[in-house]
GUNUSE-92767 format. One line per field, with one value per residue (C-alpha): residue number from 0; residue in three letters; x negated, z, y negated. Coordinates in Angstrom, 3 decimals, padded with zeros to 6 digits. Each point is the difference from the previous one (the first is absolute). Layout:
<pts>
i = NUM/... .
aa = ALA/... .
c1 = X/... .
c3 = Z/... .
c2 = Y/... .
</pts>
This chain:
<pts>
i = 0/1/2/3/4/5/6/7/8/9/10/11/12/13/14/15/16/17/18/19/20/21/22/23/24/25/26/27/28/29/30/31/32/33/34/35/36/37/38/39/40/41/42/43/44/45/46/47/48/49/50/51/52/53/54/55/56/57/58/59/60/61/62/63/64/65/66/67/68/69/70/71/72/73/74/75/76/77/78/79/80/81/82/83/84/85/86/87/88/89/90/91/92/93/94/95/96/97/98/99/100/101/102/103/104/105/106/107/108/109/110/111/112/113/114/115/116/117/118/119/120/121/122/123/124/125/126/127/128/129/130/131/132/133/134/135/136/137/138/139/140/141/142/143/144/145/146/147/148/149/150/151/152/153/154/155/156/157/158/159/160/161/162/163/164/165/166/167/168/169/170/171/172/173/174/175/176/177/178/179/180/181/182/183/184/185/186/187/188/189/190/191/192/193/194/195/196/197/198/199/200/201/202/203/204/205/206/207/208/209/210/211/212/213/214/215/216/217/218/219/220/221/222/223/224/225/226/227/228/229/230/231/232/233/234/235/236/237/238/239/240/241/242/243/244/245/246/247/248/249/250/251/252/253/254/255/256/257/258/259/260/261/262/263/264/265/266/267/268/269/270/271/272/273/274/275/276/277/278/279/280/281/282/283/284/285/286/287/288/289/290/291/292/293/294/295/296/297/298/299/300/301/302/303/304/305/306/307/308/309/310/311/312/313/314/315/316/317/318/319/320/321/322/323/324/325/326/327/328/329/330/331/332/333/334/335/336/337/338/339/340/341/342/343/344/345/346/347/348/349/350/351/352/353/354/355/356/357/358/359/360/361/362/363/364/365/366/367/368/369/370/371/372/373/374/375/376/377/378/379/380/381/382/383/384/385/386/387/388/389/390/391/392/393/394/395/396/397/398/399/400/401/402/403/404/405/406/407/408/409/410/411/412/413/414/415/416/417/418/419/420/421/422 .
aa = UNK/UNK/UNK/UNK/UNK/UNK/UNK/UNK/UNK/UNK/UNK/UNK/UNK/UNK/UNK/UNK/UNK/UNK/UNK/UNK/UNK/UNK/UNK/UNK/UNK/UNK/UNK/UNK/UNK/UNK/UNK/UNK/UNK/UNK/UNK/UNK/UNK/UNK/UNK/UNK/UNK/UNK/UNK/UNK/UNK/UNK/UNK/UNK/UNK/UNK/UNK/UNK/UNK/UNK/UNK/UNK/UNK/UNK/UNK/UNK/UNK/UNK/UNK/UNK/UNK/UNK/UNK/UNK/UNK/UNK/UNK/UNK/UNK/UNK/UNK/UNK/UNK/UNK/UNK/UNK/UNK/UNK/UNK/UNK/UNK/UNK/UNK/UNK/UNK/UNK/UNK/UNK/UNK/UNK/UNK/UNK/UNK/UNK/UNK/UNK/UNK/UNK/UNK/UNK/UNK/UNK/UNK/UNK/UNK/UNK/UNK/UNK/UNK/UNK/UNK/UNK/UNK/UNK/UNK/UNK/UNK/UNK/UNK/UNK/UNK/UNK/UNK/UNK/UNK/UNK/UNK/UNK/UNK/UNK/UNK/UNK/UNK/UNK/UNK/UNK/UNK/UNK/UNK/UNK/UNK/UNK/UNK/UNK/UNK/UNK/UNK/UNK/UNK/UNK/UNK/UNK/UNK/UNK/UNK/UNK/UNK/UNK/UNK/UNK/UNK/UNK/UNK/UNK/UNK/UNK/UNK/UNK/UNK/UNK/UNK/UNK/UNK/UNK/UNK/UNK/UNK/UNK/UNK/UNK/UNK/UNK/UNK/UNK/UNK/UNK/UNK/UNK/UNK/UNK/UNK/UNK/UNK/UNK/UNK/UNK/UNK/UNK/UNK/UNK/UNK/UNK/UNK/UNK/UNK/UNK/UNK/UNK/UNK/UNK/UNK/UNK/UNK/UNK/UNK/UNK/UNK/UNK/UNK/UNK/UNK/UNK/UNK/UNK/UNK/UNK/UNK/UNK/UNK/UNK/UNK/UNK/UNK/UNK/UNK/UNK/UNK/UNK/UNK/UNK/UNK/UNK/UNK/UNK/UNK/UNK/UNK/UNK/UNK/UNK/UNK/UNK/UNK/UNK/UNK/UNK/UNK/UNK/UNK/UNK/UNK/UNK/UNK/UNK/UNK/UNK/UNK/UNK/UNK/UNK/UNK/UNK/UNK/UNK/UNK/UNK/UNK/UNK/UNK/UNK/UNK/UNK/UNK/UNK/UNK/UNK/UNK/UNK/UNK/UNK/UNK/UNK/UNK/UNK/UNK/UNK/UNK/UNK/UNK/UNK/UNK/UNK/UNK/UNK/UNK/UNK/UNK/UNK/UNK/UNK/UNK/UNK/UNK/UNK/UNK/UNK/UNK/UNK/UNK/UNK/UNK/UNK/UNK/UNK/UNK/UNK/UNK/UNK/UNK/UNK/UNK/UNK/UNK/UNK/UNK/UNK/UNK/UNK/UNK/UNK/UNK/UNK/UNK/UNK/UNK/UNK/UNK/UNK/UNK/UNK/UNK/UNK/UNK/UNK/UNK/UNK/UNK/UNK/UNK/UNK/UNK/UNK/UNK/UNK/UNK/UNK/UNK/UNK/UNK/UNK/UNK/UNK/UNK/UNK/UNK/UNK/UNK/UNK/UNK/UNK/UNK/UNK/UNK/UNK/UNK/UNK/UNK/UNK/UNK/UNK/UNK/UNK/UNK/UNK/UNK/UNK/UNK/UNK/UNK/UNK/UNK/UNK/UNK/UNK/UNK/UNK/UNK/UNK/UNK/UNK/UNK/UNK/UNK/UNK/UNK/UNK/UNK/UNK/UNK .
c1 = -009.629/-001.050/-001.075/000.422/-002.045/002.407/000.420/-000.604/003.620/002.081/-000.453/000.590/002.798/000.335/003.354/000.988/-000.763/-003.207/-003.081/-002.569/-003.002/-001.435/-004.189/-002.060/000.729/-003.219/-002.401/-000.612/-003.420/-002.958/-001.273/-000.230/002.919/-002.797/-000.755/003.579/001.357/-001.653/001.583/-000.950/-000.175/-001.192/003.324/003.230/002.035/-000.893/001.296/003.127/000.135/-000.553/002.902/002.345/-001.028/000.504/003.281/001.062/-001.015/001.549/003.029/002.996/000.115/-004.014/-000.921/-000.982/-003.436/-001.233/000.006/-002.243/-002.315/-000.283/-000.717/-002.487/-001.529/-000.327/-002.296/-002.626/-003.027/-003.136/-001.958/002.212/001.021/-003.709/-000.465/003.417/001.443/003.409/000.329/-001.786/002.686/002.930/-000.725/-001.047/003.709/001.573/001.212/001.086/003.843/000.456/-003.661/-000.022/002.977/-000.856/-003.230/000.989/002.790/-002.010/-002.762/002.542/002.443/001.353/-000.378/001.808/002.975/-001.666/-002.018/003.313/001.903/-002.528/-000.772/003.873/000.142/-003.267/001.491/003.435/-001.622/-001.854/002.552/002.110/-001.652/002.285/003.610/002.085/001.352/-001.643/002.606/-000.507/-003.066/003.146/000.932/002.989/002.454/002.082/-002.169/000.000/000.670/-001.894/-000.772/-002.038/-002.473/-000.449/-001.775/-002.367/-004.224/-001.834/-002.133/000.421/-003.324/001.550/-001.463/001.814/-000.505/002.023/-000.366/002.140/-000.013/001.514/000.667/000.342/000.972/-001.525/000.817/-003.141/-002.252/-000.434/001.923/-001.599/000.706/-001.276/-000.568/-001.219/-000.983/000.282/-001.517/000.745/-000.809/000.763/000.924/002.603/000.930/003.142/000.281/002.739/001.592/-000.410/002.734/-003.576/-002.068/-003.613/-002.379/-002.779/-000.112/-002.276/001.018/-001.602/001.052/-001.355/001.322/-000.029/001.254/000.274/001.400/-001.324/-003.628/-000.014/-000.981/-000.125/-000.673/000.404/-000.876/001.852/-000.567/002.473/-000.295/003.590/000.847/003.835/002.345/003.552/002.711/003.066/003.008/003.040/001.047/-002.448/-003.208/-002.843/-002.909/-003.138/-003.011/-003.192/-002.313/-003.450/-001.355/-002.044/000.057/-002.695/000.555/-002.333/001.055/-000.571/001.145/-000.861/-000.861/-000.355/-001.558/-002.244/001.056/000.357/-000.197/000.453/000.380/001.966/001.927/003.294/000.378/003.168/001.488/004.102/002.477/002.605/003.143/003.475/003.016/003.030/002.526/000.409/003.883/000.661/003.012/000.974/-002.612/-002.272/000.034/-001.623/000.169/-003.096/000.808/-002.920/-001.815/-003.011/-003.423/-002.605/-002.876/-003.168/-002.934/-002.258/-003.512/-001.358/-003.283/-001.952/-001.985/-001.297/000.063/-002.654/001.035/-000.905/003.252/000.469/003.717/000.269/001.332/003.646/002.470/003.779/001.586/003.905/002.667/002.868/002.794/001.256/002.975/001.241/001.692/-000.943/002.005/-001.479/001.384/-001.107/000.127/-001.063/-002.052/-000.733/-002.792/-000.317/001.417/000.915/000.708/001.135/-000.095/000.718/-000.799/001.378/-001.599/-000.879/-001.963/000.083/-003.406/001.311/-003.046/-003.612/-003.623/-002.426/-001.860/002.058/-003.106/-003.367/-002.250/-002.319/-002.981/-001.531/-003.565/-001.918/-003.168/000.537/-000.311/002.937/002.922/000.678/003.203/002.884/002.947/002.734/002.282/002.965/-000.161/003.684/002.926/001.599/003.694/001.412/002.210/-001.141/001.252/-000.872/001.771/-001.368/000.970/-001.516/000.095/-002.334/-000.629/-001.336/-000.091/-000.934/-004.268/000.299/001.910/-000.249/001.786/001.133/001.022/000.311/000.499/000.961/-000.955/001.240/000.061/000.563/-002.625/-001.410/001.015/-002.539/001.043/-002.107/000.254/-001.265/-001.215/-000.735/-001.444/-000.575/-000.436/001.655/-001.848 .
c3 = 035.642/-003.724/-002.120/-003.372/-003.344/-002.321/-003.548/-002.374/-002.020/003.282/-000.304/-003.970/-000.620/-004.129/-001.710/-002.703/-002.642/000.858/-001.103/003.160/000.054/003.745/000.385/000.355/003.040/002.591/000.260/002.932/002.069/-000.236/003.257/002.858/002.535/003.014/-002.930/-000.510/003.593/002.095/-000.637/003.685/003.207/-002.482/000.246/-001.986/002.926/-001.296/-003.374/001.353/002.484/-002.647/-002.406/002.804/001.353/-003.616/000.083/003.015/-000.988/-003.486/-000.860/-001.165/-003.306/-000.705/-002.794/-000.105/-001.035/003.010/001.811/-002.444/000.165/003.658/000.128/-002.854/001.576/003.104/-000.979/-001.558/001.150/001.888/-002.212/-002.161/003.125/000.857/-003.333/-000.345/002.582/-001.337/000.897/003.467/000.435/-000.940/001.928/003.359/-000.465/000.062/003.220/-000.375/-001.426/-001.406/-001.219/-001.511/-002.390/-000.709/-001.169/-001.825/-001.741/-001.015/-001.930/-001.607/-001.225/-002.980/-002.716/-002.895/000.614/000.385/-003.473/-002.099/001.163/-000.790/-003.321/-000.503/000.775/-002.012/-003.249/000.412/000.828/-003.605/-001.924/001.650/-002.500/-002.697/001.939/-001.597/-003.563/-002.649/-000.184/003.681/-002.022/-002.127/000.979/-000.240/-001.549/000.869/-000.457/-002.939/-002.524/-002.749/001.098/003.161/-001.928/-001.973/003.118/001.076/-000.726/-000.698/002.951/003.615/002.613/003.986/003.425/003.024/003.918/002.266/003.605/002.124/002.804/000.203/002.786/-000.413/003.024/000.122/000.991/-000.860/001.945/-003.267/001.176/-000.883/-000.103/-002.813/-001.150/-003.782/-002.207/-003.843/-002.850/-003.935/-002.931/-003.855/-003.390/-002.714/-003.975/-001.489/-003.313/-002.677/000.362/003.319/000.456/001.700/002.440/000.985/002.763/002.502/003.861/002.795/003.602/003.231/003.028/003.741/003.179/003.296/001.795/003.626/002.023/003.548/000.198/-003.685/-002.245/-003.969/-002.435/-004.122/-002.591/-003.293/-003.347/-003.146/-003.849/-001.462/-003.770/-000.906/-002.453/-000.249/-002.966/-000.659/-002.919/000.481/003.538/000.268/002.143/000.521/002.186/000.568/001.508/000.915/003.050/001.331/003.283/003.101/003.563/001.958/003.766/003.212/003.156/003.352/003.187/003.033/002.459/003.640/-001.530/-001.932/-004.111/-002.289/-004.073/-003.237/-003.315/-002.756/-003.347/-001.476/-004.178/-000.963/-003.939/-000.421/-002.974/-000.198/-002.362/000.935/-002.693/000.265/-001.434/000.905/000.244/000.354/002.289/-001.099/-000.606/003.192/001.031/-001.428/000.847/-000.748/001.224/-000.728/000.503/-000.474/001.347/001.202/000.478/002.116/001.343/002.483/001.204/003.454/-000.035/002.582/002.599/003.719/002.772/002.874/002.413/-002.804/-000.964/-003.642/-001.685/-002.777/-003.998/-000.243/-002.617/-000.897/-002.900/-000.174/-002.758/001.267/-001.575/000.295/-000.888/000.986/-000.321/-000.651/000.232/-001.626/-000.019/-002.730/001.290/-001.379/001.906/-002.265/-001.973/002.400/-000.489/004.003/-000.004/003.223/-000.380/002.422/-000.659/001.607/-000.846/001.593/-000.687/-000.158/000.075/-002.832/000.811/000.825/000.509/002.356/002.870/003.328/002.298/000.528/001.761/002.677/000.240/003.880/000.935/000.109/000.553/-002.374/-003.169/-001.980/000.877/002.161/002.710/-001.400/000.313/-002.982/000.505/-002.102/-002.935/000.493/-002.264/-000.439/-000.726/-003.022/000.459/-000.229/-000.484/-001.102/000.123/-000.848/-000.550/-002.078/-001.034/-003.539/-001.376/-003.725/-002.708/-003.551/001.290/003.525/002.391/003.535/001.959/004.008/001.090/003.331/-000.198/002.194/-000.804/002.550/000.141/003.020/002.889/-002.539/-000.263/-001.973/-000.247/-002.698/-001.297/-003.135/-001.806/-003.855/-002.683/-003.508/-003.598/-002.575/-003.234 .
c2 = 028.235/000.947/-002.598/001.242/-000.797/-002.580/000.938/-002.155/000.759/-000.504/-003.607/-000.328/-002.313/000.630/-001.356/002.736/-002.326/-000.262/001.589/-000.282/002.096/001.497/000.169/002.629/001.682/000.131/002.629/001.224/-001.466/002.789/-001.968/002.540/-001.009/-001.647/-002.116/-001.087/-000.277/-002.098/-003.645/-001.314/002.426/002.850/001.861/000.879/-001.213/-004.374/001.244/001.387/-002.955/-003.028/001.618/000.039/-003.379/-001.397/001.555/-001.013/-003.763/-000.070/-001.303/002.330/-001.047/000.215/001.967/004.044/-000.365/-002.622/003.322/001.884/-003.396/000.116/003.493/000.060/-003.145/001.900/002.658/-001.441/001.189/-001.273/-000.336/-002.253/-002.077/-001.001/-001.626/-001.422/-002.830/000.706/003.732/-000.794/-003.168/001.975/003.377/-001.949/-001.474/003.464/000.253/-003.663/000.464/-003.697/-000.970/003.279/-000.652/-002.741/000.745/003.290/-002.036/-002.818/002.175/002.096/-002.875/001.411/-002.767/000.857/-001.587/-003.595/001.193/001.317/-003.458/-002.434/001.648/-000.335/-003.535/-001.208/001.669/-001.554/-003.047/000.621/000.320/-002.915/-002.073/001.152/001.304/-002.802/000.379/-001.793/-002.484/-001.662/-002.627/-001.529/-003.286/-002.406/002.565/003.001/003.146/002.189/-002.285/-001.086/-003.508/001.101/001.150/-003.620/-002.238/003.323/000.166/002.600/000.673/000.364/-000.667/000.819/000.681/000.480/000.552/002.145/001.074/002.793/002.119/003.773/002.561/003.719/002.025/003.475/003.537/001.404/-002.123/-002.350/-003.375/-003.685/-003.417/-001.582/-003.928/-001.021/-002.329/000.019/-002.869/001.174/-001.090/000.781/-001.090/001.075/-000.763/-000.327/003.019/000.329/-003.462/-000.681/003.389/002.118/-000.785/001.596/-000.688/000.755/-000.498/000.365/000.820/-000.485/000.769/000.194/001.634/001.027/002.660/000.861/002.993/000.208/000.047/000.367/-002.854/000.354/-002.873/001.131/-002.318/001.231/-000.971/000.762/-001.186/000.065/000.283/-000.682/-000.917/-001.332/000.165/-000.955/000.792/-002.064/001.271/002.559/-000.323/002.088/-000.382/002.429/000.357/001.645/-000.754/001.029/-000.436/000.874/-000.877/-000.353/001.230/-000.917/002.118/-000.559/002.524/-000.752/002.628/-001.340/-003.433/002.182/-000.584/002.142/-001.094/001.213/-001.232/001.545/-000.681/000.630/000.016/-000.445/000.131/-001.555/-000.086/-001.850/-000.521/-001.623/-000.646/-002.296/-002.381/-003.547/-000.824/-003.869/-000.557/-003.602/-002.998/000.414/003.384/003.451/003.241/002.551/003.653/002.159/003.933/001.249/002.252/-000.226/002.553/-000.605/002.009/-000.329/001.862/-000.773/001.370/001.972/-002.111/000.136/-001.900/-000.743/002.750/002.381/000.941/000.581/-000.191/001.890/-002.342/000.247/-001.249/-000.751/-000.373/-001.315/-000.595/-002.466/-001.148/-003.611/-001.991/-003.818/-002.645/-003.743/-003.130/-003.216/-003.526/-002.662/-003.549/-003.257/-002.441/-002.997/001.266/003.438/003.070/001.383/003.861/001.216/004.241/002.462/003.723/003.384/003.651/003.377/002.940/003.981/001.887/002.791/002.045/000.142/002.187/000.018/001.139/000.776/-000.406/-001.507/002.421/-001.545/001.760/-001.038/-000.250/003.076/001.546/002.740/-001.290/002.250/000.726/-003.478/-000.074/-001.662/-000.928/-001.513/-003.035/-000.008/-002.380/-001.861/-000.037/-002.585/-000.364/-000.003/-002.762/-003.436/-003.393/-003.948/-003.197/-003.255/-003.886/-002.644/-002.818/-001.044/-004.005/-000.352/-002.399/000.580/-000.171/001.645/002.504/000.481/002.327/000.481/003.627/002.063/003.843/002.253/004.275/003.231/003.453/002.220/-001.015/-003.249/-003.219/-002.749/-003.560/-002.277/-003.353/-001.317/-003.137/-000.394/-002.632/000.172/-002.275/001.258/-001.902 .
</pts>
């Protein structure tokens, strides 16, 4: 049998909108071959063995470049292995089939899909302070008309809490379960007769992710600027978000952990148009579209078992369009607004890097081993529905929601809770 050398464009998966960018490709290792080849028994034969093993062990639908990791794993030299419990752990496992996949797949988790999804969620969890049209603050009237505006203040102080949970199931050995928590606060001022709206908000969010014998927490951190408008019918809302998010990594490798700490950076814009259309007394209709555009740089960091993943970024313009339905109903001196809201997505293009090259342990100091896990991409299709319910007076507001978000292989479920003075 013939084990042959994977290329690193056999397992590209680029849609033909996209604009992905490959790494360099490796050089070859100067190190004289007695150097390379002696993993455990001090013969090719344990190299050949382990990749078959691994192969033999993995499941059908586990990614290309596990192979190239277990092989690449497999020949790192002596010298390396005496200094490093990880290379001695993992090549003493090689004629093990199941402890070695495991092992191999645990320090090569690919981790961009976890990154790209929570960066996604934190920004539209940013700009969910200011989704609604400017006219859901007026009370005891029908909306858009000119005595909602008469029983409104100028300024707006909030905070809210939210908590969630999301799964994402992976082909590329990337798949989580993740559980969060969310607190946000901010502040806004009525403009032009109370018919604009501008504000500030800060975002804070904290999760934790799990796949296997992998365990990530990321602490993320976002400052939102937005405004809202509105002409007769027409309603405009837009925003612009900054952020970072904090990971802390831990593998572990036969008990043994490996950590590493990293950040992601991440820039949104947002803008979203519609008309409100009153059906009757009670009820309005808001159909809306819009953008949105966000980046995001994961920068280059290593973990304990020496292994050093090379920065990476994305960047993604998606389209959006939905539909809300708001009720208006009096409650003595409350204003009760049930809502429910329905909308999708479609990424209309995007840049990036296709791979993060994994450069292994070595004893040579240039040019390391590697190997280059796929960074994932994600459908373009997504989706959100939600359903509220909000409670306000002419002083305060507070508001109830749960909220539901999918795309192929992800599902998130959240649940929100809001307060604020308007004075």
């Amino acid at each position: 049998m013939q084990i042959k050398n994977l290329s690193i464009k056999s397992v590209a998966r680029v849609l033909p909108e996209d604009n992905f960018t490959d790494p360099p490709e490796p050089t070859r290792d100067p190190r004289s071959e007695d150097d390379k080849v002696r993993p455990v028994r001090g013969d090719g034969f344990v190299v050949f063995l382990a990749v078959v093993l691994f192969a033999g062990a993995a499941h059908a639908a586990d990614p290309a470049y596990l192979t190239d990791a277990a092989a690449k794993w497999a020949i790192i030299p002596v010298a390396t292995r005496n200094h490093n419990p990880y290379v001695s752990t993992v090549q003493a496992a090689a004629t093990n089939p199941a402890a070695f996949n495991a092992m191999v797949r645990t320090l090569a988790y690919n981790p961009s899909a976890m990154t790209q999804l929570e960066s996604i969620r934190n920004v539209d969890d940013a700009f969910s302070v200011a989704t609604r049209p400017l006219d859901s603050r007026f009370q005891f009237c029908n909306p858009n008309t000119m005595n909602c505006h008469a029983p409104l203040k100028y300024m707006n102080i909030f905070g809210r809490a939210s908590g969630g949970s999301s799964d994402f199931t992976s082909s590329e050995n990337g798949g989580f379960h993740a559980s969060n928590l969310g607190l946000s606060i901010g502040a806004s001022g009525a403009l032009m007769n109370r018919h604009a709206e501008i504000g500030l908000a800060y975002n804070y969010s904290s999760s934790d992710l799990k796949y296997g014998s992998v365990n990530a927490d990321a602490v993320a951190n976002f400052v939102t600027a937005f405004a809202r408008t509105e002409y007769d019918i027409l309603f405009v809302n837009a925003g612009v978000t900054i952020g970072r998010i904090d990971w802390q990594n831990s593998k572990y490798i036969s008990e043994v952990p490996d950590n590493s700490n990293y950040n992601t950076n991440i820039f949104g814009a947002r803008v979203v148009t519609g008309i409100n259309i009153p059906a009757g007394q009670w009820i309005n209709f808001a159909p809306n579209i819009g953008a949105q555009y966000m980046t995001m740089n994961t920068g280059q960091f290593s973990d304990t078992a020496e292994q050093t993943f090379s920065a990476w970024n994305r960047n993604r313009l998606t389209g959006m369009a939905g539909l809300r339905t708001t009720g208006n109903f009096s409650a003595g001196t409350f204003s009760v607004r049930p809502e429910i809201n329905v909308g999708g997505g479609y990424r209309l293009g995007g840049t990036g890097d296709r791979f993060i090259r994994v450069d292994l342990p070595s004893a040579a100091v240039s040019p390391r081993t590697a190997f280059f896990i796929p960074v994932e991409s994600l459908d373009r299709v997504s989706w959100n529905a939600s359903a509220g319910v909000g409670i306000s007076d002419e002083s305060i507001h507070a508001r109830l929601e749960y909220r539901i978000d999918g795309r192929k292989n992800y599902l998130a479920h959240s649940a929100r809770i809001g307060f604020g003075v308007w004075f």
